[in-house]
KOLNU-871471 format. One line per 8 residues: their letters; for each residue x, y, z of N, C-alpha, C, O, CB. Coordinates in Angstrom, 3 decimals, padded with zeros to 6 digits. Glycine has a CB too. Layout:
A) X/Y/Z/X/Y/Z/X/Y/Z/X/Y/Z/X/Y/Z | ...
//
This chain:
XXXXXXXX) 041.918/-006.711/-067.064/040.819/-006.946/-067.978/040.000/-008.112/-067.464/040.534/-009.136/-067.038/041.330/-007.215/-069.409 | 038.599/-007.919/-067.518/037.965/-008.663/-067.159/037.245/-009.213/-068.312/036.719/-008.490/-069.158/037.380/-008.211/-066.224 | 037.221/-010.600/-068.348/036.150/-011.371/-069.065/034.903/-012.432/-069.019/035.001/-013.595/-068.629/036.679/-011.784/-069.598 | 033.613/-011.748/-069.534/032.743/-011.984/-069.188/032.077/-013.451/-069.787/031.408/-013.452/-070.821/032.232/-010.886/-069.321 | 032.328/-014.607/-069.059/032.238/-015.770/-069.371/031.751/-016.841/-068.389/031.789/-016.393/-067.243/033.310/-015.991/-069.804 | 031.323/-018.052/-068.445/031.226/-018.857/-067.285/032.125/-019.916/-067.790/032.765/-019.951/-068.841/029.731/-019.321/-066.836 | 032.029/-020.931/-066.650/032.757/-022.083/-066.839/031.746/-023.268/-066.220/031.242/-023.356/-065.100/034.262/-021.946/-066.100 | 031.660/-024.042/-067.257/030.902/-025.420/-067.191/031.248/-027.041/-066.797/031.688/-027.942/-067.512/030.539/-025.514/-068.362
XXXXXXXX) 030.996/-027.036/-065.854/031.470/-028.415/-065.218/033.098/-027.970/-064.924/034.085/-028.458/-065.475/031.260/-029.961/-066.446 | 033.076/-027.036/-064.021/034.516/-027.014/-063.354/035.279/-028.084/-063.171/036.442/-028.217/-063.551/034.503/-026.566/-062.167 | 034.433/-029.070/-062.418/035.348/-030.358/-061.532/034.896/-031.270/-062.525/034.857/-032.400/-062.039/034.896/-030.894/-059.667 | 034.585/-031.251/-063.561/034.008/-032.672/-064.293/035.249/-032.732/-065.255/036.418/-032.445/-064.996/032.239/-032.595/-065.237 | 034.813/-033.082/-066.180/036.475/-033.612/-067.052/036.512/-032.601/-068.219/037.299/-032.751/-069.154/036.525/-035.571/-067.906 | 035.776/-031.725/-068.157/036.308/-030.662/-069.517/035.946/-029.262/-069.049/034.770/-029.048/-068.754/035.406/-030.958/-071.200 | 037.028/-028.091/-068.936/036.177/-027.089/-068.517/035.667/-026.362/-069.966/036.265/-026.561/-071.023/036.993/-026.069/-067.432 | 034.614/-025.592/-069.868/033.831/-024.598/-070.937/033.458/-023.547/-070.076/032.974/-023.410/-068.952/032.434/-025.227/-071.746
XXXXXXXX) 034.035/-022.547/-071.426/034.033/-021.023/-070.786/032.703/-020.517/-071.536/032.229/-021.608/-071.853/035.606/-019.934/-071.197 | 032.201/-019.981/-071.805/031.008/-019.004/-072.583/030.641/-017.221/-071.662/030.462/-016.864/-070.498/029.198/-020.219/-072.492 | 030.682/-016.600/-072.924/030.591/-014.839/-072.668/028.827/-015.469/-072.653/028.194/-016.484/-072.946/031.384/-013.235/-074.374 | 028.590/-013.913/-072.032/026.950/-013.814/-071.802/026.022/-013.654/-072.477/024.826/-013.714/-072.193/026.580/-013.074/-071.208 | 026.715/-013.358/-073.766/025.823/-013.484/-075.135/025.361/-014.917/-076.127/026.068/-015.879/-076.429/026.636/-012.635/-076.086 | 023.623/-014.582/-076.557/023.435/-015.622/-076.879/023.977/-016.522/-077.538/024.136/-017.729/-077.357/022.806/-015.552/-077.132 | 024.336/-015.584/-078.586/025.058/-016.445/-079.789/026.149/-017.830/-079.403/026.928/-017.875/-078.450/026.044/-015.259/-080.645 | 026.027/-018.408/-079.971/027.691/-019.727/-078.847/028.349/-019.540/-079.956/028.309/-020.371/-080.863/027.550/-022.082/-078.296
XXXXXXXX) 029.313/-017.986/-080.058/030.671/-018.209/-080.461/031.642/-018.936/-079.745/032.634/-018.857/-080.471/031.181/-017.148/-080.627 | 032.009/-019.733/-078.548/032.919/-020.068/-078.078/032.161/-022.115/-077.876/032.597/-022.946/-077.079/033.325/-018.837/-076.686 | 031.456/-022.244/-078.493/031.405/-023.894/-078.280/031.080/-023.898/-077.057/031.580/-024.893/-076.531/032.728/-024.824/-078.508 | 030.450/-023.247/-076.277/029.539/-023.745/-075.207/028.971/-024.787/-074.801/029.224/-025.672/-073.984/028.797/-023.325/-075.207 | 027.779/-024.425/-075.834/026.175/-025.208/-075.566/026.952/-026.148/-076.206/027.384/-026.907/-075.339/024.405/-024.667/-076.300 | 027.429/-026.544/-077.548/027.513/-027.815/-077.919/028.753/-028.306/-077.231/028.994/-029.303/-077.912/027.505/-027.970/-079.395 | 029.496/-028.261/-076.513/030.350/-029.164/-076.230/029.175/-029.651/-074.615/029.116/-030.761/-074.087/032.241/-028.415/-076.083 | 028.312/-028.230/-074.159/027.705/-028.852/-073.028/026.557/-030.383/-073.362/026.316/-031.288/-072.562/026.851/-027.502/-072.330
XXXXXXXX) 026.001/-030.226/-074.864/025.178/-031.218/-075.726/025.875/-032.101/-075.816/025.238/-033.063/-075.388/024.726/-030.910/-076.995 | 027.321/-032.570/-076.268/028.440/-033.720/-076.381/028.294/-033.386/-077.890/028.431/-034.262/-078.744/028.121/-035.547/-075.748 | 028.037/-032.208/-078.167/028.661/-032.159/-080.104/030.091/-031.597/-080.010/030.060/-030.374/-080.143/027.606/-030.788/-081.418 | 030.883/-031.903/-079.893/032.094/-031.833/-079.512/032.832/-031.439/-080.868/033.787/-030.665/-080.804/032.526/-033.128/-078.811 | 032.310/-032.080/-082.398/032.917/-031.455/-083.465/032.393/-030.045/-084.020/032.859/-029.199/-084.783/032.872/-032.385/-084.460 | 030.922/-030.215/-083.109/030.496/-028.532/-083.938/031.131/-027.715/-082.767/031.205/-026.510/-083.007/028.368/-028.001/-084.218 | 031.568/-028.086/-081.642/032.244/-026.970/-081.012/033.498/-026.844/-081.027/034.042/-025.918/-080.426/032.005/-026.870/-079.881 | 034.358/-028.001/-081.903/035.923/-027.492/-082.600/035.576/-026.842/-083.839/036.387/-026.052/-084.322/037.103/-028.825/-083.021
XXXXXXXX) 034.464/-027.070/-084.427/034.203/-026.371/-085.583/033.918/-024.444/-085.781/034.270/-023.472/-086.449/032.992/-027.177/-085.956 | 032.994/-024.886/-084.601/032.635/-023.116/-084.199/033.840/-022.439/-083.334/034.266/-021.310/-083.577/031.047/-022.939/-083.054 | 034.377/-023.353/-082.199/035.744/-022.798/-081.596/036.820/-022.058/-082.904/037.164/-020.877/-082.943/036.622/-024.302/-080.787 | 037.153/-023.034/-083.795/038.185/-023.098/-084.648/037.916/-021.702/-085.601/038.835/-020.924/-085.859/038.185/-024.596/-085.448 | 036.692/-021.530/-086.021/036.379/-020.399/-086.762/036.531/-018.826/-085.642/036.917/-017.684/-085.892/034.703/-020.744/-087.401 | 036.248/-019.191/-084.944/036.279/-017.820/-083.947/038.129/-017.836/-083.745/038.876/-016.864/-083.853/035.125/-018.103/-082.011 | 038.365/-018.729/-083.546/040.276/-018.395/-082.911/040.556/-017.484/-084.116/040.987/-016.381/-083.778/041.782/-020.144/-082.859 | 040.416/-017.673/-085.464/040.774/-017.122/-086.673/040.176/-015.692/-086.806/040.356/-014.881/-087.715/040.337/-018.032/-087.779
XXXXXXXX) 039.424/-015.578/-085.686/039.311/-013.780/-085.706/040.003/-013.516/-084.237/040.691/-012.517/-084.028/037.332/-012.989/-085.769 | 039.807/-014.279/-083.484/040.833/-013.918/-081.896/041.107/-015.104/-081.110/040.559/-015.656/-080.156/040.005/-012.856/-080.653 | 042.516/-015.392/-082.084/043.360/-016.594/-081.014/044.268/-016.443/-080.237/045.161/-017.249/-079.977/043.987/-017.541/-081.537 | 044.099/-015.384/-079.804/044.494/-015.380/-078.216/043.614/-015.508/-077.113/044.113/-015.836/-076.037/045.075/-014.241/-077.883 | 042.232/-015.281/-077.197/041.092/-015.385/-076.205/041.135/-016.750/-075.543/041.255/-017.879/-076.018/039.673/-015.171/-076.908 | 041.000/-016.303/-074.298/041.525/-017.372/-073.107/040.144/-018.113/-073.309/040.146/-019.341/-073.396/041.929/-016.683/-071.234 | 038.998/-017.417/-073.385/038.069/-018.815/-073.521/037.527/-019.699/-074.489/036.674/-020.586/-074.477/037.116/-018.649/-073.112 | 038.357/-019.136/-075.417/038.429/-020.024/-076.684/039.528/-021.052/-076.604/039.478/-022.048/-077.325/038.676/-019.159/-077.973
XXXXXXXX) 040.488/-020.859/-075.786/041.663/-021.713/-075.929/041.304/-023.002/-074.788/041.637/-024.163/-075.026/043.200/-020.749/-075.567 | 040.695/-022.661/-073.730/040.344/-023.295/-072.556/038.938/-024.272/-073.011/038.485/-025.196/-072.337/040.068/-022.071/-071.324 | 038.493/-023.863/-074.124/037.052/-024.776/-074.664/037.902/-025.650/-075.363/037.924/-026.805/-074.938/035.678/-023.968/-075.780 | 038.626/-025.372/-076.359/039.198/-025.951/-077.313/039.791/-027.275/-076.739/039.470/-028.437/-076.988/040.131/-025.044/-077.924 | 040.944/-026.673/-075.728/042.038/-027.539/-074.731/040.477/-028.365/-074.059/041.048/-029.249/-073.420/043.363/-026.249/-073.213 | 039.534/-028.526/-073.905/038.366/-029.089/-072.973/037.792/-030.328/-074.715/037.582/-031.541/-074.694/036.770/-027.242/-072.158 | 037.724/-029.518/-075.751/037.541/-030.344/-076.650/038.576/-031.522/-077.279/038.292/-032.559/-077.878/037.192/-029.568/-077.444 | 039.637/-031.062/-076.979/040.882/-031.932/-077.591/040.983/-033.169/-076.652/041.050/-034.354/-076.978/042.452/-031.039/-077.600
XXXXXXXX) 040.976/-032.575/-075.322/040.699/-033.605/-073.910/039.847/-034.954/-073.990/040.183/-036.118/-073.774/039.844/-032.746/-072.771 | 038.513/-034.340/-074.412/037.667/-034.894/-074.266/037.368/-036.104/-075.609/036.455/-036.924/-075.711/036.812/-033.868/-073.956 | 038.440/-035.839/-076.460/038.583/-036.730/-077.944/039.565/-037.230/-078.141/039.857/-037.546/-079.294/038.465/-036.133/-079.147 | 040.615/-037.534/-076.835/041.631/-037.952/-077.031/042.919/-037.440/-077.133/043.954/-038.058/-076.886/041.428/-038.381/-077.704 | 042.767/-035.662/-077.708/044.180/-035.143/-077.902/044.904/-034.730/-076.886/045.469/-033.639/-076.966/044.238/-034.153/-078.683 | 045.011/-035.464/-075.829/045.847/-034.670/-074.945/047.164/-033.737/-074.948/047.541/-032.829/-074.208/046.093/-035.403/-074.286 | 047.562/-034.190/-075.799/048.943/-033.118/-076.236/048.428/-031.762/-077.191/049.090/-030.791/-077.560/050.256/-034.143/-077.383 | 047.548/-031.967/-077.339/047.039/-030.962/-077.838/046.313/-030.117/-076.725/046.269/-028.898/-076.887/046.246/-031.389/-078.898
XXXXXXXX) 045.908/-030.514/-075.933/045.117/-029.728/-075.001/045.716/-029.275/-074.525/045.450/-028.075/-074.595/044.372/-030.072/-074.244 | 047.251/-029.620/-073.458/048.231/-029.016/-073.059/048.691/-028.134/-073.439/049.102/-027.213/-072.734/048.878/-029.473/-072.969 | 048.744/-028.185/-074.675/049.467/-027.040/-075.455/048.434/-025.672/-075.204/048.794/-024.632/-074.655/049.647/-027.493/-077.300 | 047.462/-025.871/-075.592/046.951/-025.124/-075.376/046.004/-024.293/-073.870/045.311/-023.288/-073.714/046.622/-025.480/-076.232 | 046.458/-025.316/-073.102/046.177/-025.096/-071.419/047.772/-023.978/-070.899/047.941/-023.219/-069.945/046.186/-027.226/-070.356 | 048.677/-024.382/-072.060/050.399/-024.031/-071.883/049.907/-022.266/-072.306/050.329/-021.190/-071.881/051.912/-025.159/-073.426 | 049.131/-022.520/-073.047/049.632/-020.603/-074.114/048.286/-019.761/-073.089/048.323/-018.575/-072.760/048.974/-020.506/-077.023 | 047.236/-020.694/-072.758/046.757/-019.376/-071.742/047.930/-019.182/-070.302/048.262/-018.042/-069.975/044.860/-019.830/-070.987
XXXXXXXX) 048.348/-020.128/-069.714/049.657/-020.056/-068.927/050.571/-018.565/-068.840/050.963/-017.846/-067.921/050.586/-021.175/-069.626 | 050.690/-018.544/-070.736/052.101/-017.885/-071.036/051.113/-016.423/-071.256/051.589/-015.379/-071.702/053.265/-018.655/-072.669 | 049.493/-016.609/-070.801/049.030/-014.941/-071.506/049.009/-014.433/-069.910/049.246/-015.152/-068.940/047.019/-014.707/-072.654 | 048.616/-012.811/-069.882/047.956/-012.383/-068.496/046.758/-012.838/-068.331/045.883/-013.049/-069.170/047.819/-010.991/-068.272 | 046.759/-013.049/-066.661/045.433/-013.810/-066.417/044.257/-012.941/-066.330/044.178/-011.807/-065.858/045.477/-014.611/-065.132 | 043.134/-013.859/-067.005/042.166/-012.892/-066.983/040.703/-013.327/-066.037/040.325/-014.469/-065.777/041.868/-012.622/-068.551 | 040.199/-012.312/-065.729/039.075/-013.153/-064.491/037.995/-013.335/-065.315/037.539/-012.424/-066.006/038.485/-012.213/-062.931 | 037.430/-014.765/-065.282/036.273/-015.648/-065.554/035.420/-015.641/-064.748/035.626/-015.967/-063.579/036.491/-016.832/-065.702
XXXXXXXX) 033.749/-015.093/-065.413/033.156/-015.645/-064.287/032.231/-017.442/-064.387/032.076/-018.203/-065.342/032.107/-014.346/-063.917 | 031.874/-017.525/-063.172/031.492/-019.014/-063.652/030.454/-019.263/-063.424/029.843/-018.317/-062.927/032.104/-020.067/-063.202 | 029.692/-020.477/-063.600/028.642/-020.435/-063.755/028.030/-020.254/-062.238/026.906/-019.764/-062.353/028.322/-021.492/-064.568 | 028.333/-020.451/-060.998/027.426/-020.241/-059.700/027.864/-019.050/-059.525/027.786/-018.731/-058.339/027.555/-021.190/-058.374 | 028.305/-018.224/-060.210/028.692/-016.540/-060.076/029.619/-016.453/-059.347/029.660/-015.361/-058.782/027.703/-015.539/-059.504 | 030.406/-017.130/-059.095/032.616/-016.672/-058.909/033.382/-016.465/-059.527/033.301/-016.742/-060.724/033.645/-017.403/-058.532 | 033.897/-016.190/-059.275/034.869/-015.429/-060.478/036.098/-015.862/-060.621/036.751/-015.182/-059.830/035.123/-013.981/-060.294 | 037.298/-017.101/-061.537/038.516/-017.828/-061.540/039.320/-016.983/-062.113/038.918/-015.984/-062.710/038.529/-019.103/-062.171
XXXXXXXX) 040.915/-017.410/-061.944/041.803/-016.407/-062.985/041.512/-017.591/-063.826/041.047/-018.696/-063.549/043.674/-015.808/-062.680 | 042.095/-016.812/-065.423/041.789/-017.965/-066.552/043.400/-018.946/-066.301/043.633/-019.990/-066.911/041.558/-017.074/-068.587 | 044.095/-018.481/-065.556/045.831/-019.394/-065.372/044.676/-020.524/-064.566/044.549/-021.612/-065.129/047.747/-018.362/-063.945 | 043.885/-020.295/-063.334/043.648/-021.482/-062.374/042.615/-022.390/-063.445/042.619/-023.614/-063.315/042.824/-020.939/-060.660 | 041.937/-021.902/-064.258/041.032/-022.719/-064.785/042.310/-024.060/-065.855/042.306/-025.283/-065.993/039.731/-021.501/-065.822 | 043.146/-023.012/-066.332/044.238/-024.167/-067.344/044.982/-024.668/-066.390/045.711/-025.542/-066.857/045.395/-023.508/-068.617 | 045.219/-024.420/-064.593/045.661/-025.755/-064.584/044.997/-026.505/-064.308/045.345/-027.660/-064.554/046.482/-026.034/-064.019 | 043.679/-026.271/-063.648/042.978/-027.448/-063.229/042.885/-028.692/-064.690/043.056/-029.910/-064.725/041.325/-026.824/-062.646
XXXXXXXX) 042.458/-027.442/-065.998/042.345/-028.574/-066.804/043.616/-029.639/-067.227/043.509/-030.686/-067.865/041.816/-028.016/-067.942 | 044.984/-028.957/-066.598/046.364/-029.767/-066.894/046.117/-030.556/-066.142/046.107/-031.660/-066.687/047.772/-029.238/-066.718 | 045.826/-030.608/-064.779/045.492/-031.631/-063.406/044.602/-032.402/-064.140/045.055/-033.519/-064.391/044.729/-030.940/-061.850 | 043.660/-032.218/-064.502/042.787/-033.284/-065.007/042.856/-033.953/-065.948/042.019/-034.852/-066.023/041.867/-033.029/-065.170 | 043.940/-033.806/-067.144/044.676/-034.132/-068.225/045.621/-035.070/-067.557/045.683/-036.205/-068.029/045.302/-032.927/-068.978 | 046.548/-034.701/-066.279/047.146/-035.962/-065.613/046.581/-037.001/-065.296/046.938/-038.151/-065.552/047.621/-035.786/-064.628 | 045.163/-036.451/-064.405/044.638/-038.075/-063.878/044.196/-038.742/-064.582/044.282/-039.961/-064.429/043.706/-038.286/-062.983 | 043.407/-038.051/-065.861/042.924/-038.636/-067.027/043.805/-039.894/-067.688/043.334/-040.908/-068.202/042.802/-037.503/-067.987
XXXX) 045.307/-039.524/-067.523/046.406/-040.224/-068.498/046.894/-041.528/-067.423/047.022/-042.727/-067.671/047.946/-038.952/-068.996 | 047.099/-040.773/-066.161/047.230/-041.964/-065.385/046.467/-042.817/-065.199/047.004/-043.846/-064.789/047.461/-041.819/-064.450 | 044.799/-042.892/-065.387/044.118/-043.590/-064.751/043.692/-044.480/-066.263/042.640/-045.095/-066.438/043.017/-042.748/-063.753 | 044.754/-044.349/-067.184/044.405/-045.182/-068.261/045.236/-046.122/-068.359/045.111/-046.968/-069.244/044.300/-044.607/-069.415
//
């Protein structure tokens, strides 16, 4: 299964996934703006119709990161881990498994912790 999404600021400190449709069900645009609560807000309402979707879990884990929850992000960098991987595309048009995108964001959750 393929899913049709990008990923925002790969190498920067939070990844964001978004499908190709306008609407920002997945906290996109606002976590790309730094509204970081309207995109746990809009994330959080969408998991409650599909929380298993890898790019809802990978925004979320990018929002928790980015506010401090690191154990929370893990966790949730952990359960796309434990799903089948699914291919992302990203924003310069390549295509990641969604496993490589959660670990990079675990890798970056380490240096984040060490370098504090």
């Amino acid at each position: 299964m393929r899913l049709c999404g990008c990923v925002a600021a790969v190498l920067a400190t939070a990844i964001a996934v978004v499908p190709a449709a306008a609407k920002d069900r997945v906290g996109y645009q606002a976590i790309s703006a730094g509204s970081l609560a309207q995109a746990e807000q809009t994330i959080a309402a969408e998991r409650v119709i599909f929380p298993a979707r890898p790019e809802l879990m990978l925004n979320l884990a990018a929002v928790y990161a980015r506010t401090g929850r690191p154990a929370q992000a893990r966790a949730l960098y952990g359960q796309v881990l434990d799903q089948t991987p699914v291919a992302m595309d990203l924003p310069d048009g390549n295509v990641q498994s969604s496993h490589v995108l959660a670990q990079r964001g675990l890798a970056r959750l380490g240096a984040t912790v060490a370098s504090r």
